[in-house]
N, C-alpha and C positions, 0 to 999 in steps of 0.2 A: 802939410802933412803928407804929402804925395811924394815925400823921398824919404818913406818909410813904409815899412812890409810886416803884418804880424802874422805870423807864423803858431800854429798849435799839432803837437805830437798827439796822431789819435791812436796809433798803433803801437805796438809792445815792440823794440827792437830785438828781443832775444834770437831770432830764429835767424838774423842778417847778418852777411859777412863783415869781417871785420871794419874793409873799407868804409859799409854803410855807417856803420855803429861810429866812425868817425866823423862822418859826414855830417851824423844829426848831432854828434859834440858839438863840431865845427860850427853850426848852427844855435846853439847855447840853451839845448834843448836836452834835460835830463830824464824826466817820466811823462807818462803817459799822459796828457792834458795839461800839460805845460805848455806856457804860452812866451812867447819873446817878440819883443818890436826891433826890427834890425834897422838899418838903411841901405834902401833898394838899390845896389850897385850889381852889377853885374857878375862877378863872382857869387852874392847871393844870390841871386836869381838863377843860377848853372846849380848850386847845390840844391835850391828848392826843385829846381825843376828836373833832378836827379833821382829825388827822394817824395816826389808826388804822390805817392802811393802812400806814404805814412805820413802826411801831412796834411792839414787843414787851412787856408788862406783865410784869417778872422780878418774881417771888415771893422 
């Protein structure tokens, strides 16, 4: 399970420019407390760690 990443939206995107609001698409992440198990590649890891601030790393 260590080549997957779960990811949860704590924050509201309305206030973020377009690119972010893309970003957290890009991430398969729609409202607020939504959660997605991705696989840990390095392109995710550039968006999560892009978008840190609105995001939760769930164990």
């Amino acid at each position: 399970m260590s080549n997957q990443i779960t990811v949860k939206l704590k924050r509201s995107v309305i206030g973020c420019t377009d690119k972010q609001k893309a970003t957290i698409r890009g991430l398969g992440l729609r409202r607020i407390n939504h959660t997605k198990t991705l696989e840990n590649t390095p392109s995710v890891r550039g968006m999560v760690k892009a978008m840190i601030q609105w995001l939760e790393i769930v164990k």
